[in-house]
C-alpha positions as CSV (number, residue, x, y, z in Angstrom):
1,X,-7.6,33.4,-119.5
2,X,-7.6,36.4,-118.0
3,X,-5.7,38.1,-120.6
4,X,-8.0,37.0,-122.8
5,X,-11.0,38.7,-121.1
6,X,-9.0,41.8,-120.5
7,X,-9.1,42.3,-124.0
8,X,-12.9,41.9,-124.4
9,X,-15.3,45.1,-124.2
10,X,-17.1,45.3,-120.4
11,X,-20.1,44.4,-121.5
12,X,-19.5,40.9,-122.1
13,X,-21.4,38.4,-120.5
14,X,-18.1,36.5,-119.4
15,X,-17.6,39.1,-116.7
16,X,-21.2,38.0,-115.6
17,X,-20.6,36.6,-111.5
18,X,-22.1,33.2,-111.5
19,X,-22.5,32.4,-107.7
20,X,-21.9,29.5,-105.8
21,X,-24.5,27.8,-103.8
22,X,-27.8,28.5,-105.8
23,X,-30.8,26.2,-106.9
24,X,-30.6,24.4,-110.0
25,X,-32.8,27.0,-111.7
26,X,-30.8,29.6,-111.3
27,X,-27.5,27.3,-113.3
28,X,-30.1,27.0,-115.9
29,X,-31.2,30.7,-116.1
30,X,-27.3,31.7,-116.7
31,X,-26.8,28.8,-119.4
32,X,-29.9,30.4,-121.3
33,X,-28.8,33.9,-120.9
34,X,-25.5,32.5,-122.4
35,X,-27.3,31.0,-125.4
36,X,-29.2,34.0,-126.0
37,X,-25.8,35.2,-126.7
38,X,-24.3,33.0,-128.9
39,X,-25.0,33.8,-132.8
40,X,-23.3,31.4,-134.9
41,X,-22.4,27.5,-134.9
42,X,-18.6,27.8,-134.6
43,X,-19.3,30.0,-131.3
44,X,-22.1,27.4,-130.0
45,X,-19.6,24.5,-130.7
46,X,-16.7,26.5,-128.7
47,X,-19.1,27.0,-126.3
48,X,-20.6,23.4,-125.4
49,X,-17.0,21.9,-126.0
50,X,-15.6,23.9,-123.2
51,X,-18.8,22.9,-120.9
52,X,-18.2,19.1,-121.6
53,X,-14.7,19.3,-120.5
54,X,-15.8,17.9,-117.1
55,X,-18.2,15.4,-118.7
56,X,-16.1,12.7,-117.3
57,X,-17.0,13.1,-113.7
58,X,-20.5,12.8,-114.0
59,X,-22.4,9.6,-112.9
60,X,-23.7,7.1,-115.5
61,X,-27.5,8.4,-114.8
62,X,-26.5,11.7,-115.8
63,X,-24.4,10.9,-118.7
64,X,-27.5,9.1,-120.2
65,X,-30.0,11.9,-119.7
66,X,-27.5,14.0,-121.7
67,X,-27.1,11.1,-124.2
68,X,-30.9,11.0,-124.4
69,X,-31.1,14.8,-124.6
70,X,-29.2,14.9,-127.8
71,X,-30.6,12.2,-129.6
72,X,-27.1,10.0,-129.7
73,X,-28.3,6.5,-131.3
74,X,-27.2,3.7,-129.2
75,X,-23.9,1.9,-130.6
76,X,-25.1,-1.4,-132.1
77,X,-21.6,-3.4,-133.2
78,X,-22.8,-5.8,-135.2
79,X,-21.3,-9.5,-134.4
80,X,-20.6,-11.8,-137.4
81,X,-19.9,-15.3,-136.3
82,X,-19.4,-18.1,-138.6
83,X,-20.2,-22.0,-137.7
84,X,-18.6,-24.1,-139.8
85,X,-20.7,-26.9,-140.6
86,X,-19.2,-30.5,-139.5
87,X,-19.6,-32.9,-141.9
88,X,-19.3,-36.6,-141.0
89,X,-17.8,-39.1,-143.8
90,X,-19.5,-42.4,-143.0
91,X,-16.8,-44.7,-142.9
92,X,-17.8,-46.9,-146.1
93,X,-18.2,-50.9,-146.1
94,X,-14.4,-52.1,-146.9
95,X,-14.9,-54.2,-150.2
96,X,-13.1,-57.4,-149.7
97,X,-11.6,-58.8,-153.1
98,X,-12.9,-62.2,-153.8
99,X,-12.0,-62.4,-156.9
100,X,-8.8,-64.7,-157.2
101,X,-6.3,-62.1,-159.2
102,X,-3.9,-65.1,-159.6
């Protein structure tokens, strides 16, 4: 990564200090000077891809503000379940013959 930014002009806001330590304001102040940046799609997709990288360790409270924030619809799986019907044969009257066959 360094290499990377050795290769970029001076003035770019990657060799911005972030500090440790600070308020959450001041996290959120950054991020928007960083957006103010960012021109096109493919850079703000590059971008929030590398944020969400450590998405994983956030707790499930958090992860559903974000969900919330971005307007993700809910996963519905939809459930098919098929009852057979059960269909009871009567057991039918046993004709005796009384006819004499002989």
């Amino acid at each position: 990564m360094d290499l990377i930014l050795d290769l970029m002009p001076e003035e770019n806001i990657a060799f911005d200090v972030i500090e440790s330590g600070k308020t959450n304001e001041y996290y959120q102040c950054q991020a928007e000077h960083i957006l103010k940046h960012i021109d096109t799609n493919e850079h703000y997709f590059h971008f929030i891809s590398t944020i969400l990288k450590n998405y994983h360790i956030l707790s499930d409270e958090q992860k559903q503000k974000i969900i919330k924030q971005l307007n993700i619809p809910p996963v519905i799986k939809e459930k098919i379940v098929i009852k057979e019907k059960i269909v009871y044969k009567q057991a039918k009257k046993v004709n005796l013959n009384t006819y004499d066959d002989y």
